[in-house]
C-alpha positions as CSV (number, residue, x, y, z in Angstrom):
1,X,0.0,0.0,0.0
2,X,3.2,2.4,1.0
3,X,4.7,1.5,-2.2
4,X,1.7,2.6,-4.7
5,X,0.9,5.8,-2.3
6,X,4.9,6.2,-3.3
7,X,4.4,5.7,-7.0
8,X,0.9,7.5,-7.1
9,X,3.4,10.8,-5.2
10,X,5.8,10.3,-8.1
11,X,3.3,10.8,-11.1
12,X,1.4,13.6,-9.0
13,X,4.8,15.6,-8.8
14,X,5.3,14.9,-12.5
15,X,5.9,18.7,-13.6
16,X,3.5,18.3,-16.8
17,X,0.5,16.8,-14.6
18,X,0.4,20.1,-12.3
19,X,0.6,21.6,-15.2
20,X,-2.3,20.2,-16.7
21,X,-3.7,20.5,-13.6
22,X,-3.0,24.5,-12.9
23,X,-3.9,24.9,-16.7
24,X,-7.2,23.7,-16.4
25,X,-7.8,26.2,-13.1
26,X,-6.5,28.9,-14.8
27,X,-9.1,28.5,-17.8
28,X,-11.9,27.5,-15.3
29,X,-11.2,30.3,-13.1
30,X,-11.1,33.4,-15.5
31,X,-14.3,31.6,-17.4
32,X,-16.0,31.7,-13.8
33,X,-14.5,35.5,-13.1
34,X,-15.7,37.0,-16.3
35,X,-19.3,35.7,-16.2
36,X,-19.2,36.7,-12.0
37,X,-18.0,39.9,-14.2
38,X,-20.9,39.8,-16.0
39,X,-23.5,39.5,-13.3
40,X,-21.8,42.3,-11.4
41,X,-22.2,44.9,-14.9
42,X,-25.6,43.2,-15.6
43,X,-27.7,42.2,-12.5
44,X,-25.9,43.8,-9.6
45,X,-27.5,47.3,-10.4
46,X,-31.5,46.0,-10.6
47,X,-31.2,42.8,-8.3
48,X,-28.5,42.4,-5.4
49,X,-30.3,39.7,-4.3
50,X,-30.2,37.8,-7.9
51,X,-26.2,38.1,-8.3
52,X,-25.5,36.7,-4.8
53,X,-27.4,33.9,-5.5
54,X,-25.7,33.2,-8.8
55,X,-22.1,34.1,-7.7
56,X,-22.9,31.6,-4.3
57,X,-23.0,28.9,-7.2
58,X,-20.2,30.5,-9.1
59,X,-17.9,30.1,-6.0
60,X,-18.8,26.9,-5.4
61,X,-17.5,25.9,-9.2
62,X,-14.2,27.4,-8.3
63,X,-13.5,26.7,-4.5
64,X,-14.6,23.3,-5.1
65,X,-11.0,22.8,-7.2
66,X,-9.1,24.0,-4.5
67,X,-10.9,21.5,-2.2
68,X,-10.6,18.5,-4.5
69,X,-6.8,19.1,-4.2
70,X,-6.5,18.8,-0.5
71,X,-9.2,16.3,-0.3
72,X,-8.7,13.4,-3.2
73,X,-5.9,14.8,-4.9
74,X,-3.5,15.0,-1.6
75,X,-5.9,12.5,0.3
76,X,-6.3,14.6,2.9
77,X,-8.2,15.0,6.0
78,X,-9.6,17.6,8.5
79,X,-10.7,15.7,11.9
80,X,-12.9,18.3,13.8
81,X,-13.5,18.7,17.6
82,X,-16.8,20.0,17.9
83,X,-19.9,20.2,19.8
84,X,-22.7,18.5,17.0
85,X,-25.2,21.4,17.8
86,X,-22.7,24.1,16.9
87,X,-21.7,22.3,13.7
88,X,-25.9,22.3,12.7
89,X,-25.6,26.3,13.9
90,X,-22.8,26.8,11.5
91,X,-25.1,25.5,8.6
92,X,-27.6,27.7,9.0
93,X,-26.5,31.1,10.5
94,X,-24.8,33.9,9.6
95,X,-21.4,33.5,11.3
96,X,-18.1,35.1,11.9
97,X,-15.3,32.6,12.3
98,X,-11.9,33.7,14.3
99,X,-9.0,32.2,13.1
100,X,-5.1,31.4,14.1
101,X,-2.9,32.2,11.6
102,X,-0.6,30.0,11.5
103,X,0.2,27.7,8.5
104,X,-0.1,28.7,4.2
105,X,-3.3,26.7,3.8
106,X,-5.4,27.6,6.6
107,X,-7.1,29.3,4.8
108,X,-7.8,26.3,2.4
109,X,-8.7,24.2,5.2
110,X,-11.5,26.9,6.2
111,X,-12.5,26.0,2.2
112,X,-12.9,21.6,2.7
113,X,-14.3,22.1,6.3
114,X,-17.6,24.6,4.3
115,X,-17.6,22.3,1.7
116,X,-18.2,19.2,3.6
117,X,-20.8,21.2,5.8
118,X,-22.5,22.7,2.6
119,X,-21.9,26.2,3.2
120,X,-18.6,26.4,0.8
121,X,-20.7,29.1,-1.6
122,X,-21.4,31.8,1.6
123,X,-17.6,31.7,2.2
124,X,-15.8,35.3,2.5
125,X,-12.8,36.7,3.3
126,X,-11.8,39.7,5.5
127,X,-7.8,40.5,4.0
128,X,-5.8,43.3,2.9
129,X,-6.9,44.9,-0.1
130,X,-3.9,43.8,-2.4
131,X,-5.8,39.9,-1.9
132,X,-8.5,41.3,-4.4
133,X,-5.5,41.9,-7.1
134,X,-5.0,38.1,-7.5
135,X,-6.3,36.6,-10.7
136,X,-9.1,34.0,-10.1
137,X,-9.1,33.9,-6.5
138,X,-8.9,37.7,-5.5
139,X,-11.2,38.9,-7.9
140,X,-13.4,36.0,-7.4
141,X,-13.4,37.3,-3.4
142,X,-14.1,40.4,-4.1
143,X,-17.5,39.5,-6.8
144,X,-18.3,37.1,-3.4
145,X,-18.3,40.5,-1.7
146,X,-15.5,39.4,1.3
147,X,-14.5,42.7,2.8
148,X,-11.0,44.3,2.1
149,X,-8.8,46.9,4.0
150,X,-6.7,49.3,3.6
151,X,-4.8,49.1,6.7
152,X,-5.4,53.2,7.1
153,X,-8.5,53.4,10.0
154,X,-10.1,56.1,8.7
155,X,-10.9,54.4,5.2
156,X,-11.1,50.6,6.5
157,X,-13.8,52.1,9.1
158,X,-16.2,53.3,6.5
159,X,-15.4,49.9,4.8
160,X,-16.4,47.6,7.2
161,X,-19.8,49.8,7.7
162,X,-20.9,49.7,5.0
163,X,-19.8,46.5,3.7
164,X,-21.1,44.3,6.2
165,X,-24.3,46.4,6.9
166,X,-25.4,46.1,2.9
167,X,-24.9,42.4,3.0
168,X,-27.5,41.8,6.3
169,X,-29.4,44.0,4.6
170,X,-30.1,42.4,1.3
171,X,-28.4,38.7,1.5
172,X,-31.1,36.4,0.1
173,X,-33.6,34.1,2.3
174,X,-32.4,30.4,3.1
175,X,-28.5,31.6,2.1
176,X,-25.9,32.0,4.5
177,X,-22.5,33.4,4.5
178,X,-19.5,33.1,6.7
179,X,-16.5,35.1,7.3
180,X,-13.1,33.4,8.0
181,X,-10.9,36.7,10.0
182,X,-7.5,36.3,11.7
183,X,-7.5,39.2,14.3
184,X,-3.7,39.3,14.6
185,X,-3.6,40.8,11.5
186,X,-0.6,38.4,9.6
187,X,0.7,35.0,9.9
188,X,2.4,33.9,13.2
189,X,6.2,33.8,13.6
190,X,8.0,34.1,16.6
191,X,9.6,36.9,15.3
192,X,6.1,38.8,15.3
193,X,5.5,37.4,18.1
194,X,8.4,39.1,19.9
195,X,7.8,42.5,18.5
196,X,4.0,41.6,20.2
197,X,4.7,40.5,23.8
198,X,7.3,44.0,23.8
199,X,3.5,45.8,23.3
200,X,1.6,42.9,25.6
201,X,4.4,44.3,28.3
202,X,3.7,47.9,27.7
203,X,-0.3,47.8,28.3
204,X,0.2,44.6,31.0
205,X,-1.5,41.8,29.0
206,X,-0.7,38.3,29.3
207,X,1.8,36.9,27.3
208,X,1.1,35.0,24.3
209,X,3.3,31.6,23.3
210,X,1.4,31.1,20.0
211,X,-0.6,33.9,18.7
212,X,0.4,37.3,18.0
213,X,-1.9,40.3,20.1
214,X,-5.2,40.7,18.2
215,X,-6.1,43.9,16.6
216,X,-9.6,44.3,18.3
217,X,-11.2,47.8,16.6
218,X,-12.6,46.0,13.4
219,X,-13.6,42.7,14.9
220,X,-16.0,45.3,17.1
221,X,-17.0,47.2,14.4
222,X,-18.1,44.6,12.0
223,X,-20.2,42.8,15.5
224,X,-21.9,46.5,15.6
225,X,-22.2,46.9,12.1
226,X,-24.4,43.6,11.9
227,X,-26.8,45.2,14.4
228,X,-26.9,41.4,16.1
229,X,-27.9,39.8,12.6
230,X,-24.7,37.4,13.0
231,X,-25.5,35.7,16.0
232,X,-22.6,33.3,16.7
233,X,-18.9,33.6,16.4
234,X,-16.7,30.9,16.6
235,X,-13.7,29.9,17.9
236,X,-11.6,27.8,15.3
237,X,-8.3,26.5,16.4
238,X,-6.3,24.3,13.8
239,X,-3.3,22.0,13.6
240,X,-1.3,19.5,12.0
241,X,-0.6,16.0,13.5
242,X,3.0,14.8,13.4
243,X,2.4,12.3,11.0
244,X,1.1,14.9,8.5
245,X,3.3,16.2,5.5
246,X,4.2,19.6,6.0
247,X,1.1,21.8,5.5
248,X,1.8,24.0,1.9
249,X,0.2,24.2,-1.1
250,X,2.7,23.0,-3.0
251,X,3.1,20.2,-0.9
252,X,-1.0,19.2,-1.7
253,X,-0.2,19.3,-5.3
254,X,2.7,16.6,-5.3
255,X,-0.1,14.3,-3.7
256,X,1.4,14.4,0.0
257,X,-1.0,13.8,2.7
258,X,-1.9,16.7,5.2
259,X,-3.9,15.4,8.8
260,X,-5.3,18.4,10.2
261,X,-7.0,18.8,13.3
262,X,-9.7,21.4,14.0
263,X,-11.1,22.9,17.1
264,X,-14.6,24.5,16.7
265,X,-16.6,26.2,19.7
266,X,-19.8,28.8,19.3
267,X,-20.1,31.7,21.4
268,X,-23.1,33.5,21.1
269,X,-22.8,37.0,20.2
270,X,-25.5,37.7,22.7
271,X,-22.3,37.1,25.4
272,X,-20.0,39.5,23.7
273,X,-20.1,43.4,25.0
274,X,-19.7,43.9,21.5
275,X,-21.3,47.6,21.7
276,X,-18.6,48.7,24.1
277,X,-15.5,49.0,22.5
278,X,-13.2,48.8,25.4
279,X,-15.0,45.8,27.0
280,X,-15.6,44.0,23.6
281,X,-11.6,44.7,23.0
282,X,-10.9,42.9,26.7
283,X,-13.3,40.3,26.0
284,X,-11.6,39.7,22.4
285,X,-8.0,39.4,24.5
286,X,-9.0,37.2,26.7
287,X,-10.4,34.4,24.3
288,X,-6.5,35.1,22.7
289,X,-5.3,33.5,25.9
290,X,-7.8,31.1,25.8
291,X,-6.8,30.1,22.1
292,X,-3.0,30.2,23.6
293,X,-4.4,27.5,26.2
294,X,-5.9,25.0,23.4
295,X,-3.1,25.1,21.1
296,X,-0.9,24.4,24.0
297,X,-2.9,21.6,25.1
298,X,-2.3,20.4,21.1
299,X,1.4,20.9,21.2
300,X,2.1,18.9,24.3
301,X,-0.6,15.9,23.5
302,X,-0.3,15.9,19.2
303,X,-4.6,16.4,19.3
304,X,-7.1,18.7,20.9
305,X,-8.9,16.1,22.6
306,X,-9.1,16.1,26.2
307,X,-10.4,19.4,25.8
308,X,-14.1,18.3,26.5
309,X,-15.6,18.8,22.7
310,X,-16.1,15.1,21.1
311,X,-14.8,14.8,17.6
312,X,-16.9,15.0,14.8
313,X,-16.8,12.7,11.5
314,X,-17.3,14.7,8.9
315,X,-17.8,12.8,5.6
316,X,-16.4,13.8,2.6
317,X,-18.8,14.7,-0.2
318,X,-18.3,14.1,-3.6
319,X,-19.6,17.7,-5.1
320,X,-15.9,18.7,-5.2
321,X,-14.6,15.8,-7.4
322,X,-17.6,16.2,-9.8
323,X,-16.9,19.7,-10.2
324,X,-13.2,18.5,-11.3
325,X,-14.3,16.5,-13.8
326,X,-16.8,18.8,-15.3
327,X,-13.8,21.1,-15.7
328,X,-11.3,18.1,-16.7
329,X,-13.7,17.2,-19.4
330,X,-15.1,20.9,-20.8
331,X,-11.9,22.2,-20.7
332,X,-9.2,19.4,-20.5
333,X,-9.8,17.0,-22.8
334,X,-10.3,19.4,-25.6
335,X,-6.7,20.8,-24.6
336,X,-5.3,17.5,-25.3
337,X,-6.6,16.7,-27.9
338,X,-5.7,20.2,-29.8
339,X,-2.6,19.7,-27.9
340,X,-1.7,16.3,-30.2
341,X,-2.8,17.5,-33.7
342,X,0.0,20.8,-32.8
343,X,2.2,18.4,-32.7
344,X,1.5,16.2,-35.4
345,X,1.1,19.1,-37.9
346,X,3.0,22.1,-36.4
347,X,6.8,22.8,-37.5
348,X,9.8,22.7,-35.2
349,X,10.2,26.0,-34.5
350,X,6.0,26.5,-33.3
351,X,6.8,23.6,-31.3
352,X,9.8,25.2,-29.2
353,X,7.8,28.4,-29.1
354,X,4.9,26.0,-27.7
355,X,7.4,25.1,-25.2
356,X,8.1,28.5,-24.1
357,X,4.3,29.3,-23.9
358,X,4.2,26.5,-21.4
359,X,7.1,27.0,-19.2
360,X,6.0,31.0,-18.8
361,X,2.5,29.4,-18.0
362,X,4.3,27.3,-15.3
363,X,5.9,30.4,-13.7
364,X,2.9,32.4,-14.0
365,X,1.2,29.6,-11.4
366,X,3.7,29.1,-9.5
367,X,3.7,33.2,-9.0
368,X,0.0,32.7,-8.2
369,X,1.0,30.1,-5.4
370,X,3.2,32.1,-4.2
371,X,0.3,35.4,-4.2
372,X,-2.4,33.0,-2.6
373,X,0.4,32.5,0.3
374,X,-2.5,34.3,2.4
375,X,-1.7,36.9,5.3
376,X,-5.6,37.3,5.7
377,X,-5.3,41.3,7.4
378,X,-8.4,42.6,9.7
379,X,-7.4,46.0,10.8
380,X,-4.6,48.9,10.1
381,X,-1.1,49.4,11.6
382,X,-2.1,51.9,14.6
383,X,-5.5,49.6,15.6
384,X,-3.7,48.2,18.4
């Protein structure tokens, strides 16, 4: 069994195949962007409530690629610490999901855990406004309406308003959306995480070991913007096992095996002084040291069990390997088969220039890789 996963690993990092693979992403993805570009010119202007519903199906057909890569293509798994009744809250509220900011793919991990609960089309995005730049996925973030900043207050402020006020305003019945936001602002690394604790010092807060301080101002504003229409936020905490290959995107696409673990608790946003900013900023602190606490707890025991949450099977569907296929076959087999007669019929020298056409296409994903390397932002520089 070790040997064929071995051999399988071998053809997956075959150069050509993730090229194939990328190629048929790329195509997919600007086909999905320029009709989401469409419904933006043509239906967002009469009927808000129209495009969302179409670009919540839209999303799904390009997400749904990203999770067939971690799922079947990497065989990889996401094992989930969860009380049942917040999981069925999660599928059918509105729902603001704190992050830790840890790994490249966490973000993508956020992406297979919505897809196997259903909810993979309502997923947004609160980043830095340069994420909405990014061919396929950016823009196809910002035509889901995630929210981006500026990192200058002043402007982000009259974002985040606004933003989040017209969707709970005009999001259509029996559709739900979901917000995946890392309050500490970047990715963790113990240098950040220095340059933090020297601030924690200054204003006498507890020392972190894991997280970087959150930036508190926009997590507020976004709970008072919503007017108590989002009415749970959760706690997600994730991790990779020992045993799981190291957790990058690149790493997925060679066909290595990630084991994530997630930790998953609801807090009612009826028990969060969210209209306070000063108490809603100490309560936001103090579930940072709780976080600090669990991921301890999964650094000295390899799992977050034992934490008292049971863990939660959640089955993989197979929406996210049909939607492969459907792309594989509309646009892939068509390539190849256009590819073949080029090289039967074409001359030497359209054949090298072929070859040139492909190796700049293999830089050009590998530069979107290395764009999609996520530092998912929630607030500006002075929001400390």
């Amino acid at each position: 069994m070790a040997s064929n996963r071995r051999i399988l690993n071998a053809i997956q990092s075959f150069i050509p195949i993730q090229i194939f693979i990328g190629y048929c992403f790329c195509v997919s993805g600007f086909l999905v962007n320029f009709i989401q570009l469409l419904s933006k010119i043509i239906i967002w202007p009469f009927h808000k409530q129209l495009y969302r519903r179409i670009n919540y199906y839209l999303g799904t057909l390009l997400w749904s690629q990203l999770t067939f890569i971690y799922t079947w293509w990497a065989d990889s798994d996401v094992t989930v610490f969860v009380d049942p009744k917040d999981l069925e809250y999660l599928k059918h509220e509105y729902a603001l999901n704190l992050v830790n900011h840890r790994y490249e793919i966490d973000w993508l991990v956020g992406l297979v855990t919505a897809q196997k609960l259903g909810i993979l089309g309502g997923s947004k995005i609160v980043g830095k406004s340069s994420l909405s730049l990014i061919p396929i996925v950016g823009w196809s973030w910002y035509f889901t309406e995630s929210i981006f900043l500026r990192r200058v207050w002043e402007s982000d402020k009259r974002i985040l308003e606004h933003d989040i006020q017209q969707l709970i305003s005009g999001y259509p019945d029996n559709y739900n959306f979901n917000f995946l936001m890392a309050c500490e602002g970047t990715r963790f690394t113990e240098k950040k995480r220095s340059e933090s604790m020297k601030y924690a010092k200054e204003k006498n807060l507890p020392e972190l070991k894991y997280h970087i301080l959150p930036r508190t101002r926009g997590f507020t504003l976004i709970l008072q913007g919503a007017k108590g229409k989002i009415p749970g936020v959760y706690n997600f905490m994730l991790a990779f096992t020992k045993d799981s290959a190291s957790p990058k995107f690149r790493t997925l696409l060679k066909g290595r095996r990630c084991n994530a673990q997630l930790y998953v608790k609801r807090i009612p946003v009826s028990e969060i002084p969210y209209e306070d900013e000063k108490k809603c900023g100490q309560w936001l602190q103090e579930l940072f040291q709780e976080k600090d606490r669990i991921y301890d707890h999964f650094v000295q025991n390899d799992t977050f069990d034992g934490l008292g949450l049971p863990k939660v099977t959640l089955n993989r569907t197979y929406y996210d390997i049909l939607i492969e296929c459907f792309w594989l076959v509309i646009i892939g087999v068509p390539s190849l088969k256009w590819f073949l007669q080029f090289l039967l019929v074409s001359t030497w020298f359209a054949k090298m220039m072929f070859v040139l056409v492909i190796i700049l296409g293999y830089i050009i994903i590998q530069g979107m890789i290395n764009m999609s390397v996520i530092k998912i932002d929630t607030k500006s520089k002075n929001t400390k």
